[in-house]
N, C-alpha and C positions, 0 to 999 in steps of 0.2 A: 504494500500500500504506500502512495505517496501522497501529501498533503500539500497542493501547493501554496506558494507562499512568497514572504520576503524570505532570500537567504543569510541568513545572521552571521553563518562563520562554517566555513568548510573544509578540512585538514585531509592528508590520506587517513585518518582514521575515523572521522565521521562527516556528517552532515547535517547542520540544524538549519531549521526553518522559519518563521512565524508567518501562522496563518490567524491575521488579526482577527477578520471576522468570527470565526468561531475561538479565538479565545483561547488556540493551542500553539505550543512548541513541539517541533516534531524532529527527533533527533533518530540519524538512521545511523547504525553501528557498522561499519566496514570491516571486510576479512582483515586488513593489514594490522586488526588490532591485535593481533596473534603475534606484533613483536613490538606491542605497544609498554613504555616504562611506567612505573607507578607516578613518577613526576608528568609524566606527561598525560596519563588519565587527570591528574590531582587539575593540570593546567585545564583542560577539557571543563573537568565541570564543576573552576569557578568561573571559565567562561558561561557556561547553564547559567549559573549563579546570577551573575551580571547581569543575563539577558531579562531573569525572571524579573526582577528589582522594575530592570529598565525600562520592560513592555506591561510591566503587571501581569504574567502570566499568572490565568487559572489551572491551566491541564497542561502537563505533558504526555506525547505518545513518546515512548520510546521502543524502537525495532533493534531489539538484539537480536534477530534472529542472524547476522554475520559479526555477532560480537566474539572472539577468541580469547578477551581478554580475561582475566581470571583475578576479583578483587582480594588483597593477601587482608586478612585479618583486622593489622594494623591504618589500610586504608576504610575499609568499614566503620572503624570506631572516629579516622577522623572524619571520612561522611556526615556521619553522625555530626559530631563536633563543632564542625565549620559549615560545610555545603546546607544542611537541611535547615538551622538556622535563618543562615540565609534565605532559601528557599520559603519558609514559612513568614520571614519580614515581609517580602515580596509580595504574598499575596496569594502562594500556590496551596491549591488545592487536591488536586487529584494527579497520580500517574499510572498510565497503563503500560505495561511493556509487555513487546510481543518477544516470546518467548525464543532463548539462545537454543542454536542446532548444536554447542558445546553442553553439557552434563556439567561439566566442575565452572564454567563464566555463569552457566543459567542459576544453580546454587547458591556462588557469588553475590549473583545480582538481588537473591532473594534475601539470602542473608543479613546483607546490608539495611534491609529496611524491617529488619526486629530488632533494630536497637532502639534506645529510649526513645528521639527525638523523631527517630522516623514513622514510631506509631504516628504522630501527628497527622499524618497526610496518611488517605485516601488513595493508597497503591493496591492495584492487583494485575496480577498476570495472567496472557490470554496465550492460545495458539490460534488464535485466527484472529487475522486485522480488525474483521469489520465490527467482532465484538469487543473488540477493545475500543473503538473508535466510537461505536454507541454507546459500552459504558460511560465513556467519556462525555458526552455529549448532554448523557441523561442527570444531569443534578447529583447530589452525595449519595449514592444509595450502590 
């Protein structure tokens, strides 16, 4: 699925979006994350970070499904920490991520958001776009 949109920031390891009218960020995961550094994830998403503050994002989709990256422990806890913070000044409510064709990044991915601050937000994950895309769409629930 792609959402078009303004393109915010695009590296060989991802691609974000803002699709104003409906009030999402849509970040797509590239294979090349599969020799992506934790410095350079950490760089990624306090770029997200930035954006949420900037555009007031409500939702993000996030498509891991070409994520290879795999978050180590210590980058979770500072997720937690620093990024959701942010993310929750912002304004963000809701994320959906479609689900990693990686076993130990999709884990990861889940992981990350049962720390303290990420219960806050409104995360689940789908294997199919278009229901992640209507969760999204449809209010807190």
């Amino acid at each position: 699925m792609h959402i078009s949109g303004k393109i915010l920031f695009e590296t060989n390891f991802c691609k974000t979006t803002w699709a104003e009218e409906e009030n999402i960020m849509y970040v797509l995961w590239k294979e090349k994350t599969l020799t992506m550094h934790d410095d350079q994830f950490k760089e990624h998403l306090l770029s997200f970070a930035k954006f949420v503050q900037q555009y007031q994002v409500e939702n993000i989709f996030v498509d891991t499904q070409h994520c290879f990256y795999t978050i180590g422990l210590n980058i979770q806890k500072w997720h937690d920490d620093v990024i959701v913070p942010l993310y929750l000044e912002g304004g963000l409510k809701k994320m959906a991520f479609l689900t990693s064709l990686d076993f130990y990044s999709q884990i990861s991915h889940e992981q990350s958001f049962q720390e303290f601050n990420s219960r806050k937000l409104w995360v689940k994950f789908f294997d199919n776009a278009n229901q992640a895309f209507k969760w999204l769409m449809n209010g807190l629930s």
